[in-house]
C-alpha positions in Angstrom: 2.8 -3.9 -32.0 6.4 -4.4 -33.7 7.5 -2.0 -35.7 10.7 -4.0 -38.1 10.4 -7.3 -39.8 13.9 -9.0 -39.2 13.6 -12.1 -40.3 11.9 -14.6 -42.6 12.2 -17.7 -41.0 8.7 -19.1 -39.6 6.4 -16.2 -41.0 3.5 -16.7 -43.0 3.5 -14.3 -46.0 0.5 -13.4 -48.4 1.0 -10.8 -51.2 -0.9 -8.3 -52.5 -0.5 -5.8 -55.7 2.5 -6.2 -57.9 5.7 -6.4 -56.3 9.3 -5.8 -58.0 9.2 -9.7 -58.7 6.7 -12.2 -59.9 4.7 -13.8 -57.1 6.2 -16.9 -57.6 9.8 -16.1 -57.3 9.1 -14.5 -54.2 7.5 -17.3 -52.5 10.4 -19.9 -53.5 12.7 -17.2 -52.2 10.8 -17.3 -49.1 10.5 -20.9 -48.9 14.6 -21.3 -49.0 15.2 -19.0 -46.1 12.6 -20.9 -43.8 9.2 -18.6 -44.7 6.1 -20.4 -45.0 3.8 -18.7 -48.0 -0.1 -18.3 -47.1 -2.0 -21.7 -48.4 -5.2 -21.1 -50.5 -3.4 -19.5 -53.3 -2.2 -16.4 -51.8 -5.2 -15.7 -49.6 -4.9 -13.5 -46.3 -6.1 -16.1 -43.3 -5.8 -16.5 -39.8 -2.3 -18.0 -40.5 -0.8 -15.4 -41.9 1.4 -12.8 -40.1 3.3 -10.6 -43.1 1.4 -9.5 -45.7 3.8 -7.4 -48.4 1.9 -4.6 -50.2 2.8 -4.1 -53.5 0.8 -1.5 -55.9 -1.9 -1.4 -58.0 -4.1 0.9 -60.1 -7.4 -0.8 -59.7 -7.0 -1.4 -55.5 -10.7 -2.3 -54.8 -11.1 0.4 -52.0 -9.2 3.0 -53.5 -5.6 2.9 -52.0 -5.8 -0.9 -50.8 -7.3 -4.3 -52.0 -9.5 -7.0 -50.6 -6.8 -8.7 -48.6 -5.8 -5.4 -46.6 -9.5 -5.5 -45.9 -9.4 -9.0 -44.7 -6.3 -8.3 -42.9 -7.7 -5.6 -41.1 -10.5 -7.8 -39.9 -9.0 -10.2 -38.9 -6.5 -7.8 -36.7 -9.7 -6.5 -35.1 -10.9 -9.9 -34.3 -7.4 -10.8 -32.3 -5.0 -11.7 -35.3 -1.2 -11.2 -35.5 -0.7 -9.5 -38.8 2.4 -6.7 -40.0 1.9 -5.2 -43.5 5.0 -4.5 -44.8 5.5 -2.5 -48.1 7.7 -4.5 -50.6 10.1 -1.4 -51.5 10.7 -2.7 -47.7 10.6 -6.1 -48.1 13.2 -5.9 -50.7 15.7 -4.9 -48.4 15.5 -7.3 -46.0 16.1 -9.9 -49.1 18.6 -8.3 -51.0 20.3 -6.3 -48.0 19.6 -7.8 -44.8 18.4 -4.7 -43.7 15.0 -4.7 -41.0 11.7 -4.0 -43.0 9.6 -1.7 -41.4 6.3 -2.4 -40.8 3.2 0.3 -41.7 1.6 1.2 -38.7 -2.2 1.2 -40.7 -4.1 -1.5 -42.1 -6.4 -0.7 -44.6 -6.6 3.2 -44.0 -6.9 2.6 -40.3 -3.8 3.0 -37.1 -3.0 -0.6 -36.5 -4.0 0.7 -32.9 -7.4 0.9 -33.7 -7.8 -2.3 -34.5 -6.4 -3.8 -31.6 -7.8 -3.1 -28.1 -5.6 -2.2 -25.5 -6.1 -2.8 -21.9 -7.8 -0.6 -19.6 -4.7 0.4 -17.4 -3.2 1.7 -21.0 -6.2 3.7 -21.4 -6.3 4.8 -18.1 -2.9 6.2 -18.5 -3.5 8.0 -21.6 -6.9 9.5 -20.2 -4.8 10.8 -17.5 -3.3 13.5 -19.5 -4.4 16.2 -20.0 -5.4 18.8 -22.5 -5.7 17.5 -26.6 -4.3 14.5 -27.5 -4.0 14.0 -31.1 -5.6 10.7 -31.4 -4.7 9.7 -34.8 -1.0 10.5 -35.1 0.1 10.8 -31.0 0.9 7.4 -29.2 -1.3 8.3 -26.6 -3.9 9.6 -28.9 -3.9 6.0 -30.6 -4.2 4.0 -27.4 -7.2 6.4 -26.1 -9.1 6.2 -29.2 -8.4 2.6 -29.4 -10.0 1.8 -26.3 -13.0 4.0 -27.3 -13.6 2.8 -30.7 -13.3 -0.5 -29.1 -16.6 0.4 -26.4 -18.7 1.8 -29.1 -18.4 -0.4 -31.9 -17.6 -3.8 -30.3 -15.7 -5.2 -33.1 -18.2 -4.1 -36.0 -17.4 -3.4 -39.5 -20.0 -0.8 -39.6 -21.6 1.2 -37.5 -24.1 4.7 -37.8 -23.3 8.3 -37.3 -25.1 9.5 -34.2 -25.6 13.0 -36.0 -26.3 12.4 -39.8 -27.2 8.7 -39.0 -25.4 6.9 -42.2 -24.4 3.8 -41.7 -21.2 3.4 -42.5 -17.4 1.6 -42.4 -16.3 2.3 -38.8 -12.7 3.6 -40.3 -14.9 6.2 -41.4 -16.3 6.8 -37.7 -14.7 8.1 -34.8 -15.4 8.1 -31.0 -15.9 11.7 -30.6 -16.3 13.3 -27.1 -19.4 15.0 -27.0 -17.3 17.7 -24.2 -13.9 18.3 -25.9 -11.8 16.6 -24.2 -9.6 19.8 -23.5 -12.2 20.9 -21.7 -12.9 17.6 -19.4 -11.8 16.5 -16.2 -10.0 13.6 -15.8 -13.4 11.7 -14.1 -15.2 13.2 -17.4 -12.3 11.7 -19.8 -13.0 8.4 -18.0 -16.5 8.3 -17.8 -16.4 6.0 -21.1 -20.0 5.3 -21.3 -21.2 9.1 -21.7 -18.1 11.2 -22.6 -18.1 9.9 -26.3 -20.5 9.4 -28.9 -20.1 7.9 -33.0 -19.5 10.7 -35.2 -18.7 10.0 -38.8 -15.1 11.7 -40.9 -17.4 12.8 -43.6 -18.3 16.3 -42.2 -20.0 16.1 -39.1 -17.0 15.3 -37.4 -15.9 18.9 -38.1 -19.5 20.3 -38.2 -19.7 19.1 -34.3 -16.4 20.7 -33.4 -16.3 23.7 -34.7 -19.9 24.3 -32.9 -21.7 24.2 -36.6 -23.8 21.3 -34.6 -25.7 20.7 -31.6 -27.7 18.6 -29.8 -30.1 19.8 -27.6 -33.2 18.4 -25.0 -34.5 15.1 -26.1 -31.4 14.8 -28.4 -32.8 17.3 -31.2 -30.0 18.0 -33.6 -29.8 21.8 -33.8 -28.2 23.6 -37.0 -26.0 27.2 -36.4 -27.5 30.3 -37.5 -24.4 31.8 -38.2 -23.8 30.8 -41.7 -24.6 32.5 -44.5 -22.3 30.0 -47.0 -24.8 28.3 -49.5 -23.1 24.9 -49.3 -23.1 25.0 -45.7 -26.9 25.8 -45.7 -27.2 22.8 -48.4 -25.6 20.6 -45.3 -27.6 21.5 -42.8 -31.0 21.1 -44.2 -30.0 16.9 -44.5 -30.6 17.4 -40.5 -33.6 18.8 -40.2 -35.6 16.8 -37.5 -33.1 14.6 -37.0 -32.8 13.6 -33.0 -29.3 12.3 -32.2 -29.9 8.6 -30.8 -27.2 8.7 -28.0 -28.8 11.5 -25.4 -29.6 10.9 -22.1 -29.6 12.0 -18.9 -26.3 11.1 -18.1 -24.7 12.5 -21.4 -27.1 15.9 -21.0 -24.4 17.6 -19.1 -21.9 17.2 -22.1 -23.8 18.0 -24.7 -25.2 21.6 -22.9 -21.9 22.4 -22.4 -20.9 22.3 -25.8 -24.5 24.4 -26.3 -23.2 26.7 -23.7 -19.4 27.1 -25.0 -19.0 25.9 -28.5 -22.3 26.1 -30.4 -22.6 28.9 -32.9 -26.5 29.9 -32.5 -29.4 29.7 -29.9 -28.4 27.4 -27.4 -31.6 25.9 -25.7 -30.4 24.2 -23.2 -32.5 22.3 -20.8 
């Protein structure tokens, strides 16, 4: 992934939001220093390589349009595309100066969307203790890789605890052992170590031991809460069974019974 935009000449550039000049002076400013703007009237497609994000008050998804959202699949599906903010893009115009490039696409780290190879994986799996994996290098490449196992390119894909279906940015690929705790066999043992967990709460509920899954995959609830709201939470997982136990993934899932779970472990 590069990080600076240096140059103009043979990019494709789309635009979206409202930039610090109208669209069309932009793109005839492009065009005289050897950029190519985006056919289709400003569209985000295959061809295009820069998009410049400009702002908005009425962004689609909250804090980016449709054609970050396009950009973003199209990244996951092999493209070559840098979003580049235009408070950034000015410079290199007026100044000369390299633009840097954002390192996430539509909400997501630009190396989530991309998958890296195995022998990047393997090196990051190799170290051990936490990694953060949304903000470390290392962290990025792992989860990368992960994500990439699980959901195979999806859009969307479904919680294994609460069992929404949902936007995989709001997913993540979750070990079911923390992976602290793991060996470096257990952190490469892809198929089992990790299972979809979603950002909005049982992420946290799951690591903090406020969730468990037990025999047969039933989702067990702590009984050490005595917070109303929590209580509210935990009654949307009555009889749920969590999809993604086994046999193989047993041993992961009783050790966070044994070590992390806050309430009556039964463990198999």
């Amino acid at each position: 992934m590069r990080k600076w935009l240096r140059n103009i000449r043979g990019e494709h550039f789309a635009f979206t939001g409202k930039a610090w000049l109208q669209r069309q002076e932009l793109e005839d400013i492009i065009r005289s220093r050897g950029g190519i703007p985006t056919r289709g009237g400003g569209k985000v497609t295959s061809e295009t390589t820069v998009l410049v994000r400009g702002d908005s008050s009425v962004w689609k998804y909250g804090k980016y349009g449709t054609k970050e959202q396009k950009a973003s699949e199209l990244v996951r599906n092999g493209a070559k595309i840098s979003v580049v903010h235009d408070s950034e893009f000015r410079k290199l115009l007026e100044h000369k100066t390299p633009a840097r490039i954002v390192d996430r696409i539509a909400g997501e780290p630009v190396e989530w969307l991309t998958a890296p190879r195995k022998q990047q994986f393997v090196r990051a799996a190799s170290i051990r203790g936490p990694l953060d994996r949304e903000h470390s290098a290392l962290g990025r490449v792992e989860q990368s890789y992960l994500r990439g196992r699980l959901f195979d390119g999806k859009d969307q894909a479904t919680c294994s605890l609460c069992g929404r279906n949902l936007p995989v940015g709001l997913l993540i690929a979750a070990h079911v052992k923390p992976r602290s705790e793991c060996s470096r066999s257990e952190r490469l043992d892809v198929p089992n170590i990790v299972f979809s967990v979603c950002l909005l709460g049982c992420d946290a509920l799951y690591e903090q031991g406020l969730l468990g899954v037990s025999k047969g995959g039933r989702i067990l609830v702590s009984t050490t809460q005595s917070c109303r709201a929590i209580k509210a939470v935990f009654r949307g997982f009555r009889g749920r069974v969590c999809p993604e136990w086994n046999s193989e993934r047993m041993k992961y899932f009783n050790w966070h019974l044994r070590h992390q779970f806050q309430g009556s472990k039964d463990i198999s």
